[in-house]
Every structure is written in C-alpha cells, then in structure tokens.
N, C-alpha and C positions, 0 to 999 in steps of 0.2 A: 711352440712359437709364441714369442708375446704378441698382443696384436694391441695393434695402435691407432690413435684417432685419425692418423697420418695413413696409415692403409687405407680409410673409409675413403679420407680425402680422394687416395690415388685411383679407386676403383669407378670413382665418377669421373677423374680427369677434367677435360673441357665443359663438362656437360654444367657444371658448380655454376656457369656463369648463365645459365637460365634459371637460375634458381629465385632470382629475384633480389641476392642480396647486393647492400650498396658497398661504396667502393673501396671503405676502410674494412668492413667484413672481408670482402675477399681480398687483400691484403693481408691481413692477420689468418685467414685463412691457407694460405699460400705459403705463409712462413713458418706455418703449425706443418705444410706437407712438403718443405725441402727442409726442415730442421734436421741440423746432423745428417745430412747428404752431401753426395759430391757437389750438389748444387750451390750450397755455402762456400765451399772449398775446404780447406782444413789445417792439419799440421802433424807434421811427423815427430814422435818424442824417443825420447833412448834413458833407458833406464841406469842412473847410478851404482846399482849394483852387480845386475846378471848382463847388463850389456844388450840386451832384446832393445830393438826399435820396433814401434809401430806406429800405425795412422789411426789419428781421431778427427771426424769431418767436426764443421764447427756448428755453434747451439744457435740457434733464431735469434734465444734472448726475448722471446715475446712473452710476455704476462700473462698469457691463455692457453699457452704452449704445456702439454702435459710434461717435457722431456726438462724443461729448464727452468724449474722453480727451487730446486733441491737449495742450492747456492746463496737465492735472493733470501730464502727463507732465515738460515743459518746466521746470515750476515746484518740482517732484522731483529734478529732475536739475541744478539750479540751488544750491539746498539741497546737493545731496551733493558739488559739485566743492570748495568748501572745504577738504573732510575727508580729501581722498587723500593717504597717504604714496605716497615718490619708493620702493618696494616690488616686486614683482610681485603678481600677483592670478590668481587661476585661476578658472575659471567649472567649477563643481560640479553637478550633479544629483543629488539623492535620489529613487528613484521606490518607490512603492508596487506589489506585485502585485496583478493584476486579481479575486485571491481576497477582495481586502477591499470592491470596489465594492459591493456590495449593502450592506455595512455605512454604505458611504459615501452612500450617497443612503437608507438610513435615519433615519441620525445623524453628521449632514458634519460640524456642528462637532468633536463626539469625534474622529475620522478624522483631521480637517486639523490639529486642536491638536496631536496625540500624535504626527504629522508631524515637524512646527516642534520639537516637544521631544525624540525622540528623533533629528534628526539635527542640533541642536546638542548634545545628550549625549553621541554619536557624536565628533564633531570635536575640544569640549573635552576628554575623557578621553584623546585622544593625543594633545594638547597638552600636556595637565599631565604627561606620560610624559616630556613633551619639559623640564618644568618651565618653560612659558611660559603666557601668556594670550593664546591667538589672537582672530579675529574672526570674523564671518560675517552677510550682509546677507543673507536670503534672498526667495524671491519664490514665490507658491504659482501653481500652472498645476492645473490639475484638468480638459482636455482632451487629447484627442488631433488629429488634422489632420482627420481623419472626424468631429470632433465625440462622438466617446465618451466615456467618462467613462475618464480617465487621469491620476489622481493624483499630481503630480511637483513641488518642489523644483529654484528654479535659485537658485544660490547664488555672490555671491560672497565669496573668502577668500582674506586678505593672505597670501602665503607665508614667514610667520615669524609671532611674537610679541612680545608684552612679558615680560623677565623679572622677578623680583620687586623689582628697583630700580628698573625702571621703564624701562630699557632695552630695543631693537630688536634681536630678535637673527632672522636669515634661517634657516628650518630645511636647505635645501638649494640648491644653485644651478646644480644643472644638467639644468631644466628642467622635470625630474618632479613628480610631484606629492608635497605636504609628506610624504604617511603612504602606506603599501601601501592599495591599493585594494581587494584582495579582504580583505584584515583587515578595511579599513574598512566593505565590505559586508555579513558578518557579525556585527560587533559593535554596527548598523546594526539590523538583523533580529532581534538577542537583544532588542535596547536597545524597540525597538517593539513587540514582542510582551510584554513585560514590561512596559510602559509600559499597555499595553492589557490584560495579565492583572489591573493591580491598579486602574486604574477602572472596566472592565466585566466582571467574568471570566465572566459568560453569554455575552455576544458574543465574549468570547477563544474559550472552550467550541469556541462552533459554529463557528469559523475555525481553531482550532488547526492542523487537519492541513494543509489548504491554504496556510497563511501559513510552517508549516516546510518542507515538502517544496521549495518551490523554489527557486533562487538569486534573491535581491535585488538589483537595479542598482545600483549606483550607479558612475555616472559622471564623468571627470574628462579636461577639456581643456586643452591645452597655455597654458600663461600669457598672460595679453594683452601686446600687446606696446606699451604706454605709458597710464600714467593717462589719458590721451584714450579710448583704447581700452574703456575701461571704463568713463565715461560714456555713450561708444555705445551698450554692449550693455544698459547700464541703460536709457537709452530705447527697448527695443528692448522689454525684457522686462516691466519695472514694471509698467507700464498697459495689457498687451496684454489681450485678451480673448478668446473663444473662438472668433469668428470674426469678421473685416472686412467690410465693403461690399463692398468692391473683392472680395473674392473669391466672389461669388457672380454669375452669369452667366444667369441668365434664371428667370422667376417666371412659371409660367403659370395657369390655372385649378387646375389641381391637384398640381403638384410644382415645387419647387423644385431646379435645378444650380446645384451652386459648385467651386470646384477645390479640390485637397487636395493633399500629397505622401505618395507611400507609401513609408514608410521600409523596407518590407519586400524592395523593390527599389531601393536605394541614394536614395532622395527623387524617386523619379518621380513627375513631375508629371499627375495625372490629374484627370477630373469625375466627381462623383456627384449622383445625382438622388434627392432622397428627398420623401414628400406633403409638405404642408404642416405636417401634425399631427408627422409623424416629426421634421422637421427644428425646428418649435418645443421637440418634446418633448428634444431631444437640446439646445438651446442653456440649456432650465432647468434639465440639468444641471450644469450653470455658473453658476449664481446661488449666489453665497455665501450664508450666511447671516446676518441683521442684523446690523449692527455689526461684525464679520468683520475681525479685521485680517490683510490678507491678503501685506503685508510688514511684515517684521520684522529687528530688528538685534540681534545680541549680541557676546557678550567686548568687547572694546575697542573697537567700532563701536556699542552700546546709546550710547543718549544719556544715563544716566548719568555714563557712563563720559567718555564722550566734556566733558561738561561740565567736568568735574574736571582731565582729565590731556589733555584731546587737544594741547591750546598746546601744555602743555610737551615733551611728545612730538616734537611737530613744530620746536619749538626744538631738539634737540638732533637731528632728523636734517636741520634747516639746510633746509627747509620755510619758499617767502615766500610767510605768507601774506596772499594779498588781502582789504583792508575790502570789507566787504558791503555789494554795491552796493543802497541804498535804490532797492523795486518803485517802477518807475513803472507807471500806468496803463494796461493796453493799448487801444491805437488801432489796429483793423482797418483795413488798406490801402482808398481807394474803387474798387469795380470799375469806376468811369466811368472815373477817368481814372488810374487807378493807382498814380497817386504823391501824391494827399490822403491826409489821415486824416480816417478819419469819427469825430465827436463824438454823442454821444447827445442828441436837443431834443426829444423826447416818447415818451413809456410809453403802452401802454395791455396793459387786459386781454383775457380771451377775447373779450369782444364784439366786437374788432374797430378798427382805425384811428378815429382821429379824422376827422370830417368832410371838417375842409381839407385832408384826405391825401387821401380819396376824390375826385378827379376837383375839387374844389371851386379851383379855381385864383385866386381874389378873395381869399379867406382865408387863402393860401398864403404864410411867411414870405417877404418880396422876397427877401434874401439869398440863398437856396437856389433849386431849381430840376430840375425832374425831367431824367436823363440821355435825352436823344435819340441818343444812339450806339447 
C-alpha cells in the first residue's frame, strides 16, 4: 500500500483543528486530504482503443499537495528550455541560519522576501564589479530532510553576463565559480541583515546577535555539464515539496515512519518516527503563504528582460531557436490496455457517478465497456 501524507491527515480528522494552525494552513491542509477523493468529484474517461471506461476523482491542484506536481513541473520545464544559452550554469545555494526560524514561522513572508532580495543583491553587485548584467532563476526550499524548518535558495546562474552593448561575455572558464565564495557569503549576510534592519528593525533588534555571530552558507557546485543538464535539476527542484509519498514507510494508529538523509553523516540514509500531530505540525511548516511566489527570475532571465533582448542575444551567440510547439491536450495512457488514450465522456460532482456508471449496464454507452483484465 502506498501511504500518504493525506492518510496522516485523515487519521487525525477533526482533531487537526487544535493544532493551532491558522486558517490558510488548514485550508491547504484540507485540500492535501480530499485531493483525488470523491470529495473533489471527478470524471469518467473511455479509452480510444480497447473501449474500458473508468473513474478518476479530481487533483486539489494545490502547490503542497504531494499528488499534483507531476504536470506543473513538466509544463515549467517546457517554458524554460527555449531560454538556455549554449553558457555554463552553476547551481548556487543561499541558506539562511537557524537563528532566524522563529522569525520565519512568525512572519515567512518578510523572511522568504528579504531572501530572494538580498541574494540577488548579493550576485548583482559583483556582477556590476565585473561591469556585466548576470542572471539568476532562483527556487525557495524552506525544509530540511527531517522536515524542519530550513530556509534555503537553489539557484541557478549563467557563468558570465551581458555587457553594456549587449554582448556575452564568460566571467571565467575554468570551472570555478564566477565570484569568491566566502566574499560572497559575507556580503550575503551584510546584504540581509540590512535588508532586515530597515523593514523591521524590532525583529532585526531581537536577532542581531545571532544572525552576526555566525558564518552564512552559501554554497556553490561545479557547473552542469550541458543545457540538458540543467533542465534536469530544474525538474528536480521547481515543484519539489517538503516531503514525497514515496518516502514515507508505514502510518499506524499513532505515528508515522518516513526516510530522510542525514547530511551530518555524509547523506546516510535513515527512518524516523514522529506522532501524527508532530509530523502534520512540521509539514505546515512548509506551507507558503497565499500567493507566495516562490520562484523567481532576475538580471537577464526576468521576463522583462527576457522579452525585449533575449532573441537577439541568442542571435548573436548562434542559438537555433525552436518555434513553440502549440499545447496539445493531455491524454492519460488507459491502464486496460495501455496503449489507448483515455478521453473524458462525463463529470460529475461530490455526489458521486452517474447512474449508468454504477453497476447500471442497459444505460451504459455501447462503445465503451468496463476493463475485465
């Protein structure tokens, strides 16, 4: 049996709502545990080829929802192979210290904004050192593998810029990364603490000491190794969320096991077991907050920008690019017999299937035909 974050959900029922969380949490909560239930409603399909009809209830659609990211992902990652220069790309992390978590499950928006701005403030200023305009797609992660609250930036960035004519110019080529790393970690750390001194300096106040005293991460991995490459890790990271189905391994009356890696012993792979309230409580850590844009594009990858000057860009570094293949329709494979596509021939709502679905086989389109396999 697969087990799902949506069981946890159901095993606590009514009780979710002493939990403490506020009103959008349980919300998105709620839509993580009728997702794909009769409580959506659904739709009955019938396959092109073998004639099998069946019911699929419908998706939440919510962005924390483990069941329906597959689709947002694919259709993200579709969008952005257009845009790649023939470049290198590095994959960056900015992370936050654990001294500001309480700030962040106070007031996430402030937190994750002052992120996003000061480590493209960060990047740009030794760019423009470099007198170029770099880029950076970044992506917000606000867990860790144990489900804590781990505030982090994966980021990536072309290894050069645009100079002021408009030209490509590579800042280095052998291998490193564009700018010194521990420069970049501290002026990283000024940039956010200052960023945070002048829209809350009460909350700067009560963090000061802890947000100086320690060294700031920030991370930087060797270049991918071809515009493929960096599609990849874009699907990997976009639309991830703080925990998968797949990695949770048994739900009993009162706790749940899932696997994690501990990075504090090189990514060993382990289980933990926490109740149920614990392990709810730790994944509404992860619910953004409404509207929440939680990737973002700047310098010469904002869609400004990109509107204006990206052709010509790509003209001149001899970049062919392909017309945009008009969306077709998606058609789920039929589980009957594998190689139909199913077509949609009836909706309905919570109440439940129509009739001649139920059992009612006189009313049943001739065409179609229930799978006996």
């Amino acid at each position: 049996m697969q087990h799902e974050v949506a069981h946890v959900l159901g095993k606590l029922g009514q009780n979710i709502e002493n939990l403490g969380f506020n009103t959008w949490q349980l919300r998105t909560l709620s839509a993580v545990r009728r997702c794909r239930t009769s409580a959506l409603g659904g739709h009955i399909d019938g396959c092109d080829t073998c004639g099998n009809i069946s019911i699929s209830y419908n998706s939440c659609r919510n962005r924390h929802c483990p069941k329906c990211q597959g689709k947002n992902r694919e259709d993200w990652i579709q969008a952005r192979q257009s845009e790649l220069l023939p470049v290198p790309y590095f994959h960056v992390v900015f992370t936050l210290p654990d001294s500001i978590n309480v700030l962040a499950m106070q007031d996430p928006r402030l937190v994750y904004d002052l992120l996003f701005e000061s480590a493209w403030a960060t990047l740009k200023s030794f760019g423009k050192a470099k007198e170029i305009q770099t880029g950076m797609i970044a992506v917000l992660h606000t867990w860790g593998q144990n489900l804590s609250l781990h505030p982090h930036l994966h980021c990536i960035v072309p290894g050069g810029g645009v100079d002021k004519n408009g030209n490509w110019k590579n800042i280095r080529g052998d291998g490193k990364f564009l700018f010194p790393v521990k420069a970049l970690s501290k002026v990283f750390r000024a940039k956010y603490c200052a960023a945070l001194q002048a829209k809350s300096p009460d909350n700067y106040t009560r963090v000061k000491k802890q947000l100086w005293e320690k060294q700031w991460v920030f991370f930087a991995k060797k270049p991918f190794g071809s515009p493929k490459s960096v599609v990849e890790y874009l699907g990997r990271y976009t639309h991830k969320i703080a925990i998968s189905n797949h990695r949770i391994k048994s739900i009993d009356t009162q706790n749940v096991t899932f696997d994690y890696k501990d990075y504090r012993v090189a990514g060993v792979k382990k289980q933990m077991t926490l109740t149920h309230q614990e392990f709810i409580r730790r994944f509404s850590l992860h619910i953004l907050p409404k509207r929440f844009v939680k990737i973002r594009h700047y310098g010469f990858l904002s869609s400004t920008w990109k509107r204006q000057k990206l052709k010509l860009l790509q003209e001149k570094l001899k970049v062919k690019v392909l017309d945009k293949v008009e969306k077709k329709p998606f058609l789920p494979k039929c589980p009957c017999c594998k190689t139909g596509n199913l077509h949609r021939i009836a909706v309905f709502d919570q109440r439940g299937p129509p009739a001649w679905y139920l059992g009612n086989s006189q009313n049943s389109p001739d065409t179609y035909r229930h799978c006996e396999s």
